[in-house]
TIVO-2410 file (N, C-alpha, C; in nm, 3 decimals):
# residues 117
REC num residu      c1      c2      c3 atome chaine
REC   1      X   9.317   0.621   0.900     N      A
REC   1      X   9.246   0.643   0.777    CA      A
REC   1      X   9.097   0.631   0.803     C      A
REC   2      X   9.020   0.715   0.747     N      A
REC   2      X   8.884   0.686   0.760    CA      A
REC   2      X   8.802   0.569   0.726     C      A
REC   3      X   8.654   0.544   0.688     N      A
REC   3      X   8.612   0.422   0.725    CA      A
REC   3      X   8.595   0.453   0.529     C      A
REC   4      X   8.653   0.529   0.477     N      A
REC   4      X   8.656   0.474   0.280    CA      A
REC   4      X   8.790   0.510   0.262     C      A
REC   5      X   8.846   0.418   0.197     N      A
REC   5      X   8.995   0.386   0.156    CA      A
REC   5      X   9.011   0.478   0.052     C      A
REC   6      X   8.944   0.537  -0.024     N      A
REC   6      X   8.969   0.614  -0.159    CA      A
REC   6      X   8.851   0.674  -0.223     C      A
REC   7      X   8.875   0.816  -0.270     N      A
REC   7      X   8.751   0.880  -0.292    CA      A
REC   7      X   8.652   0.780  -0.403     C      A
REC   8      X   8.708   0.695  -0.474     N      A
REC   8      X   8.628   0.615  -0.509    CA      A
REC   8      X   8.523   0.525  -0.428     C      A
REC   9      X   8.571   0.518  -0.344     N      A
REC   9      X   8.532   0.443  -0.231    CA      A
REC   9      X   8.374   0.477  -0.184     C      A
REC  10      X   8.388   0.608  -0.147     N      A
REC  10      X   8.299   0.702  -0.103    CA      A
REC  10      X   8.178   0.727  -0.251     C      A
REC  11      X   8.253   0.741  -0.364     N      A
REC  11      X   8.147   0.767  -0.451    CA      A
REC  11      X   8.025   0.669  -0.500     C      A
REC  12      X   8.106   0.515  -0.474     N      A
REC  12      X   8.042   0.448  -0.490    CA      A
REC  12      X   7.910   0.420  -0.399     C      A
REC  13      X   7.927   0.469  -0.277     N      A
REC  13      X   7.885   0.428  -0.174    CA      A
REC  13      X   7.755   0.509  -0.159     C      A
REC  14      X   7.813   0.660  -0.238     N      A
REC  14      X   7.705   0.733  -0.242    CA      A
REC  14      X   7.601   0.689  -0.376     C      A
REC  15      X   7.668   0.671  -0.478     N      A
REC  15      X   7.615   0.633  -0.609    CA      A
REC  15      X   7.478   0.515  -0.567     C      A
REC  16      X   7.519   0.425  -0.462     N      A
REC  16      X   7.448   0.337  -0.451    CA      A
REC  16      X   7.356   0.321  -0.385     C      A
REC  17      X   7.317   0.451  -0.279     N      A
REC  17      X   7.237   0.511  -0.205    CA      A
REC  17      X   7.158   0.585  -0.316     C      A
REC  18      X   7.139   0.696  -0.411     N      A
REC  18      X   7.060   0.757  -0.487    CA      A
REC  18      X   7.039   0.649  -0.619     C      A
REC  19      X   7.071   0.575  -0.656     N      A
REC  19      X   7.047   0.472  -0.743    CA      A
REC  19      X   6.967   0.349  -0.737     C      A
REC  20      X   6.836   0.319  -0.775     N      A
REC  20      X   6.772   0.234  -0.737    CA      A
REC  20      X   6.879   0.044  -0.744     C      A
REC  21      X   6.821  -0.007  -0.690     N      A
REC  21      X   6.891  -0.134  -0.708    CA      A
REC  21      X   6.872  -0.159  -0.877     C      A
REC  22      X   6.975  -0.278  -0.953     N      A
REC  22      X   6.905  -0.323  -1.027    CA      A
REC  22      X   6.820  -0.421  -1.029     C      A
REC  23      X   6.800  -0.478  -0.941     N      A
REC  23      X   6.629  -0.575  -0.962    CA      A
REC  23      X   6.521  -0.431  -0.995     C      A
REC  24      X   6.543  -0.366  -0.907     N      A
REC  24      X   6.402  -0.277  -0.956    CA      A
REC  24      X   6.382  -0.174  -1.094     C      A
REC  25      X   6.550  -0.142  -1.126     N      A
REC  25      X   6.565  -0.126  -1.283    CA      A
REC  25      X   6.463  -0.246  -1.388     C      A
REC  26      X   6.509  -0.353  -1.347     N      A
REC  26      X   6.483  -0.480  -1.450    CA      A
REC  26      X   6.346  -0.510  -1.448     C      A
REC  27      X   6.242  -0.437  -1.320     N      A
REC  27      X   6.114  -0.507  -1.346    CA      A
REC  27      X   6.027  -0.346  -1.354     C      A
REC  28      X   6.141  -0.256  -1.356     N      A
REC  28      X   6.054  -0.128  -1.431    CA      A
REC  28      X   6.037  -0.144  -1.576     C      A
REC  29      X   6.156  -0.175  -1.652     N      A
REC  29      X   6.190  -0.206  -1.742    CA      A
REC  29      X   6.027  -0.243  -1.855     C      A
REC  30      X   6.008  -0.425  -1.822     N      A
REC  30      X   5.932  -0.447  -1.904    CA      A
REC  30      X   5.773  -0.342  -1.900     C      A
REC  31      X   5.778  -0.335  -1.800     N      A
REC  31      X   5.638  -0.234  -1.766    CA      A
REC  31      X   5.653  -0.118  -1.861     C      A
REC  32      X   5.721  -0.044  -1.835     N      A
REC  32      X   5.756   0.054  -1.936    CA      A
REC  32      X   5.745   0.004  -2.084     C      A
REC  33      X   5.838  -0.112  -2.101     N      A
REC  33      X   5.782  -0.151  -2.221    CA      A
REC  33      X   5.642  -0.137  -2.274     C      A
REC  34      X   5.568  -0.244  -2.199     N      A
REC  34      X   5.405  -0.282  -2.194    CA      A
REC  34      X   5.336  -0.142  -2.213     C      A
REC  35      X   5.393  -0.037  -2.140     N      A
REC  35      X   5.309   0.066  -2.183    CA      A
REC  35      X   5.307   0.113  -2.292     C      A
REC  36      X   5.449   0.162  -2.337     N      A
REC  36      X   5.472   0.233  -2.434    CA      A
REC  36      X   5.411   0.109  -2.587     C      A
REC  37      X   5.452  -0.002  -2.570     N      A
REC  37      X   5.369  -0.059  -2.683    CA      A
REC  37      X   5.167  -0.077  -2.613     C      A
REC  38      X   5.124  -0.045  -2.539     N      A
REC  38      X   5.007  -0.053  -2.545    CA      A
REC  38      X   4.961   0.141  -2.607     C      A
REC  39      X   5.087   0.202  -2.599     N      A
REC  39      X   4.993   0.332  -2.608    CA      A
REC  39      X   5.052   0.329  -2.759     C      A
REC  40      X   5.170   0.256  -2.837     N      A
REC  40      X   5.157   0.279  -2.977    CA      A
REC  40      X   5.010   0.193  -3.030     C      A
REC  41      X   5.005   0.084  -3.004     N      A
REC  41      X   4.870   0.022  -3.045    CA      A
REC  41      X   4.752   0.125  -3.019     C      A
REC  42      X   4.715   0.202  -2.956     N      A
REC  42      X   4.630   0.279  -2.935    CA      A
REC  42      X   4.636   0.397  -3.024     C      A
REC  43      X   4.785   0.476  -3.075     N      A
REC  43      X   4.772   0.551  -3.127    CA      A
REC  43      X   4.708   0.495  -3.294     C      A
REC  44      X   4.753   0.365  -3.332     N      A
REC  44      X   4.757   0.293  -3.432    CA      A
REC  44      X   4.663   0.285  -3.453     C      A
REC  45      X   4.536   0.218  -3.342     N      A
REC  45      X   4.418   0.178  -3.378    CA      A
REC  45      X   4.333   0.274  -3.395     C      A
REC  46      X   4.365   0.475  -3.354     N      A
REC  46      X   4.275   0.553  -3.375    CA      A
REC  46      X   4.333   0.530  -3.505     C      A
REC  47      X   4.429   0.597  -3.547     N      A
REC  47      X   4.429   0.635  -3.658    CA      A
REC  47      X   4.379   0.562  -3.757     C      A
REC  48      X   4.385   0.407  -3.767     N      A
REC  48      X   4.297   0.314  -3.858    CA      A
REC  48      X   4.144   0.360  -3.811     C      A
REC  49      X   4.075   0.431  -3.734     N      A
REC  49      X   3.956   0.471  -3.713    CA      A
REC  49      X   3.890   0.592  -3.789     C      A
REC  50      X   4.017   0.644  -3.784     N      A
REC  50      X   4.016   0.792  -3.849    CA      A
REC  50      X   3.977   0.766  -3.956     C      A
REC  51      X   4.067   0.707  -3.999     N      A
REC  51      X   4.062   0.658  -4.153    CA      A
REC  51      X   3.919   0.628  -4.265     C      A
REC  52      X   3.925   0.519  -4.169     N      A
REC  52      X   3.796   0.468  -4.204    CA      A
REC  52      X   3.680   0.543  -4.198     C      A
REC  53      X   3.701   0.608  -4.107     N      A
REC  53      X   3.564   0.722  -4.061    CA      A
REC  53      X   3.583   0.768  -4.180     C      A
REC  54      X   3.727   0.873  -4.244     N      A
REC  54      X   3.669   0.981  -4.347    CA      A
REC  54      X   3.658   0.883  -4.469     C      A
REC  55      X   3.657   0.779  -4.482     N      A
REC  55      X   3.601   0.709  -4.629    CA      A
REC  55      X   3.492   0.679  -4.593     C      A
REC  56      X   3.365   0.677  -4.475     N      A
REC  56      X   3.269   0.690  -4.434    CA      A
REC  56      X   3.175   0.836  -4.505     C      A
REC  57      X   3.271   0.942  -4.483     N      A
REC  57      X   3.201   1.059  -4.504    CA      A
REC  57      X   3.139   1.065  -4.642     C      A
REC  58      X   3.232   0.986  -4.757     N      A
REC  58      X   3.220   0.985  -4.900    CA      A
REC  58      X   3.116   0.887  -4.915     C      A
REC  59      X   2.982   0.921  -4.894     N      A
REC  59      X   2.858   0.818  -4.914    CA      A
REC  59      X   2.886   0.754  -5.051     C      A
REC  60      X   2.801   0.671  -5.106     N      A
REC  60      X   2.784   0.618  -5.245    CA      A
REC  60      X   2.648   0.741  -5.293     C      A
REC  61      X   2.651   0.740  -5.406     N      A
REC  61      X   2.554   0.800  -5.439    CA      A
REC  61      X   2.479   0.722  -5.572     C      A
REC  62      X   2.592   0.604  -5.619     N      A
REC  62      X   2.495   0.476  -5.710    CA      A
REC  62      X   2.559   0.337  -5.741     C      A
REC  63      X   2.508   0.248  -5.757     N      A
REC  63      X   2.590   0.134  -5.781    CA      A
REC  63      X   2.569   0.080  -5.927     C      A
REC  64      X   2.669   0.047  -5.961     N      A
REC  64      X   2.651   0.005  -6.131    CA      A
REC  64      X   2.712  -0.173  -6.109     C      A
REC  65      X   2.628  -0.233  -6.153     N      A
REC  65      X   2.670  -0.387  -6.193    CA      A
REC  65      X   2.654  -0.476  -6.297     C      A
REC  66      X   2.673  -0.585  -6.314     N      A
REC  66      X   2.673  -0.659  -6.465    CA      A
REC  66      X   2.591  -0.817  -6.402     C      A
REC  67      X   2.509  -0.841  -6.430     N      A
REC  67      X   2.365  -0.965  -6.345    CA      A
REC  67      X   2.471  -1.064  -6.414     C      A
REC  68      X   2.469  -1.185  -6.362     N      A
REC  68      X   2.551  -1.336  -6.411    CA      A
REC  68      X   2.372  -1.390  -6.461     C      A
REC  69      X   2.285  -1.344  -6.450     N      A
REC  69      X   2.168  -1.405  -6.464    CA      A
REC  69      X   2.020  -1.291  -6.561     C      A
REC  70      X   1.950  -1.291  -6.630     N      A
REC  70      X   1.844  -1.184  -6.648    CA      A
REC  70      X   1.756  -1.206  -6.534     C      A
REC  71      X   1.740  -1.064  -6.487     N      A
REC  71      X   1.644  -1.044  -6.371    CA      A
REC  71      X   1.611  -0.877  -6.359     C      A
REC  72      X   1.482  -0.890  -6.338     N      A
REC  72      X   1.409  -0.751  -6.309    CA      A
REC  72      X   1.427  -0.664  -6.177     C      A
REC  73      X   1.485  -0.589  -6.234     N      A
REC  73      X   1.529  -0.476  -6.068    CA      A
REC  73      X   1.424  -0.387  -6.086     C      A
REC  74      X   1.399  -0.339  -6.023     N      A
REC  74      X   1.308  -0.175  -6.015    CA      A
REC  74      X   1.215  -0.176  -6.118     C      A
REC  75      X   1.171  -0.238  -6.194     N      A
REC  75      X   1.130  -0.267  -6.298    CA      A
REC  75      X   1.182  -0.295  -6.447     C      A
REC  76      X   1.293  -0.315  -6.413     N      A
REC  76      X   1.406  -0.272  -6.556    CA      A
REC  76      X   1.450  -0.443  -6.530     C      A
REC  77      X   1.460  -0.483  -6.653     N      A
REC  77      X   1.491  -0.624  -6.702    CA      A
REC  77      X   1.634  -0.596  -6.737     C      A
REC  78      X   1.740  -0.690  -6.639     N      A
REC  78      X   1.843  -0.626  -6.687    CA      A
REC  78      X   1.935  -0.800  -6.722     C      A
REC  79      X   1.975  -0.793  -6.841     N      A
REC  79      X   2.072  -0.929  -6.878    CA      A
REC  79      X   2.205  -0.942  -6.835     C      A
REC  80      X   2.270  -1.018  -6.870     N      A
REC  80      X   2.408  -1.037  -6.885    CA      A
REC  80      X   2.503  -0.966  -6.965     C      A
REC  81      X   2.442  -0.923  -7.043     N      A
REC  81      X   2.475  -0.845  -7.177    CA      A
REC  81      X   2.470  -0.683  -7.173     C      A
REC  82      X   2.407  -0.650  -7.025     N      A
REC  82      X   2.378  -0.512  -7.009    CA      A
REC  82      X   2.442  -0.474  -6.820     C      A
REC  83      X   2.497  -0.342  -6.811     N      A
REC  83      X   2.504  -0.251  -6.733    CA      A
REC  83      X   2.444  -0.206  -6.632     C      A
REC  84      X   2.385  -0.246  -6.521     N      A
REC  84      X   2.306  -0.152  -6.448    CA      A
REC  84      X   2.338  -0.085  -6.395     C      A
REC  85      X   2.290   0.045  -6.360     N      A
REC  85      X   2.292   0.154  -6.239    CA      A
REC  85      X   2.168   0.195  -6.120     C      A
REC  86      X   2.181   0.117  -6.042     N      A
REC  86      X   2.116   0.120  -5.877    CA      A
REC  86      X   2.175   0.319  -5.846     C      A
REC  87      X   2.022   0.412  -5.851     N      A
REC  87      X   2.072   0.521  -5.770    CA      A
REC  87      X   2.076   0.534  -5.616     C      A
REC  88      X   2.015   0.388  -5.571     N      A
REC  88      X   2.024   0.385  -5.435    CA      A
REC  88      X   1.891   0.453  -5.380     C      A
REC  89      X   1.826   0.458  -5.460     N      A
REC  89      X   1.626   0.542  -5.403    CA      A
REC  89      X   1.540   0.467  -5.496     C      A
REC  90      X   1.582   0.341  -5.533     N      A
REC  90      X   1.473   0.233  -5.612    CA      A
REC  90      X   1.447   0.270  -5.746     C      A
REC  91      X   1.563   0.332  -5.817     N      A
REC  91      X   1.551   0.395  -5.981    CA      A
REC  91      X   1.675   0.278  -6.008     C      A
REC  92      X   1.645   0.177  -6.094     N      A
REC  92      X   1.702   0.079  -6.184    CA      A
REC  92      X   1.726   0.160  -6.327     C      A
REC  93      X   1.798   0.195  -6.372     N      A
REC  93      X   1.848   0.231  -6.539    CA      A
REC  93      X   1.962   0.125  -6.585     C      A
REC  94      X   1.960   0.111  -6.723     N      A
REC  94      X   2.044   0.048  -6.805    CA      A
REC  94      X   2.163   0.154  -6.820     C      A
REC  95      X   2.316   0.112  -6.863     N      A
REC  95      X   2.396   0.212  -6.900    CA      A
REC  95      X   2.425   0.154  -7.046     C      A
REC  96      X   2.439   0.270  -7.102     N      A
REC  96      X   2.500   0.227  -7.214    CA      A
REC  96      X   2.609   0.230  -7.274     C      A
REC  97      X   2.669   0.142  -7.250     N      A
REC  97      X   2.759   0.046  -7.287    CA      A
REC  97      X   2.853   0.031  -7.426     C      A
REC  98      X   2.747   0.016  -7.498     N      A
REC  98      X   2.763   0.005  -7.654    CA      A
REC  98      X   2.707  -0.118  -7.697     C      A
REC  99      X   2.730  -0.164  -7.854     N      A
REC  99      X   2.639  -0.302  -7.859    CA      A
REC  99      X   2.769  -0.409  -7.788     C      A
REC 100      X   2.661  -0.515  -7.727     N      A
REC 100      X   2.731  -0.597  -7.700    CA      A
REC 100      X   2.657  -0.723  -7.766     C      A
REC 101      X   2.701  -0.831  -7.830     N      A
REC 101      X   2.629  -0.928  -7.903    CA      A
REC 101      X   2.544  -1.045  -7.804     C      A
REC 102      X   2.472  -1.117  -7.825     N      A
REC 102      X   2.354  -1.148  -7.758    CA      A
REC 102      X   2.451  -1.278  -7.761     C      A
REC 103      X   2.465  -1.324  -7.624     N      A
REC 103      X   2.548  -1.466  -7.555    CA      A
REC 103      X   2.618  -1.461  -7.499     C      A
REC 104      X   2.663  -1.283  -7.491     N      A
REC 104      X   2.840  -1.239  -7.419    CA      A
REC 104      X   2.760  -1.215  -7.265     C      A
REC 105      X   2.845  -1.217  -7.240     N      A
REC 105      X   2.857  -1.167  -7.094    CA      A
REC 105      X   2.955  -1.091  -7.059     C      A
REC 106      X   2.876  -0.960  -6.951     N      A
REC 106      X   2.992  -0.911  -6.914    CA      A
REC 106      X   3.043  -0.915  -6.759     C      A
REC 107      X   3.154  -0.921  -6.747     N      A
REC 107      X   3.229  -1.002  -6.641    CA      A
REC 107      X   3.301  -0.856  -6.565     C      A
REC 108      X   3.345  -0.759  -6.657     N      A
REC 108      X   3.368  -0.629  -6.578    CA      A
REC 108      X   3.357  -0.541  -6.591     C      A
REC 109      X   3.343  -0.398  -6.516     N      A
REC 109      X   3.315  -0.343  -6.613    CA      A
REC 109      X   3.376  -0.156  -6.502     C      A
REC 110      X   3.453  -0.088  -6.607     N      A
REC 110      X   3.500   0.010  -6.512    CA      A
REC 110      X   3.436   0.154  -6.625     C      A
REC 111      X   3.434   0.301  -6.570     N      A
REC 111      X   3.422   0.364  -6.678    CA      A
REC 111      X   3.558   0.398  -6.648     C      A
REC 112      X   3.620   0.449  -6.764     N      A
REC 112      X   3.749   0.544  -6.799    CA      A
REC 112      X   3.746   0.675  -6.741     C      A
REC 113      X   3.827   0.724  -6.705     N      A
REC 113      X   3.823   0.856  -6.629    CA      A
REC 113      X   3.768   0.959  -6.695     C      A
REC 114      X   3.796   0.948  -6.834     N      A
REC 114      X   3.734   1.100  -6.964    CA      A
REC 114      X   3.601   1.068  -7.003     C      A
REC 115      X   3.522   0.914  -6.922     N      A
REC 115      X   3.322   0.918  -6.903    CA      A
REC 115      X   3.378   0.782  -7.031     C      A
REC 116      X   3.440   0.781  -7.099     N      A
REC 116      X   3.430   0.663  -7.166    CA      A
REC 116      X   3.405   0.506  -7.124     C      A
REC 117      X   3.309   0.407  -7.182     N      A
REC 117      X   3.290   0.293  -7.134    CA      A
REC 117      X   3.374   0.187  -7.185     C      A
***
């Protein structure tokens, strides 16, 4: 009989010749890991870049706030009781609001989508 007892014999023998060992399976393994999660983090972190970039593109074009204190912006005396709008080029205006009674404060303030205050 030859030097393999059974064609199994032989296949294995070959199997184990074109087949890396497994130690070197097991320490390809985590590497592969390491990559593939270093290149999802990468895809991740452009895209949070992206992002941010195009809410970059949408400049401000004014800021509106409500003072906790009376103080003079741009020349405009603005209270607690009143609205401002900063156009962002040193023009202070009041918004109007509506009456608000003298002691209130306002704490927030959004417009409504149809321009209403």
């Amino acid at each position: 009989m030859s030097e393999f007892e059974t064609a199994d014999d032989k296949c294995a023998l070959i199997g184990r010749k074109m087949r890396p060992s497994m130690s070197a399976i097991d320490t390809a393994t985590p590497s592969r890991r390491v990559r593939e999660t270093a290149r999802r983090l990468t895809v991740l972190t452009l895209a949070m870049l992206m992002a941010r970039a195009a809410c970059a593109l949408m400049p401000l074009s004014s800021v509106r706030y409500a003072p906790d204190i009376s103080i003079v912006l741009g020349g405009t005396t603005v209270t607690p009781q009143n609205v401002a709008e900063d156009n962002l080029a040193g023009t202070v205006s009041l918004v109007n609001i509506g009456s608000i009674p003298n002691g209130t404060d306002v704490i927030a303030y959004s417009p409504l989508k149809n321009g209403d205050h």
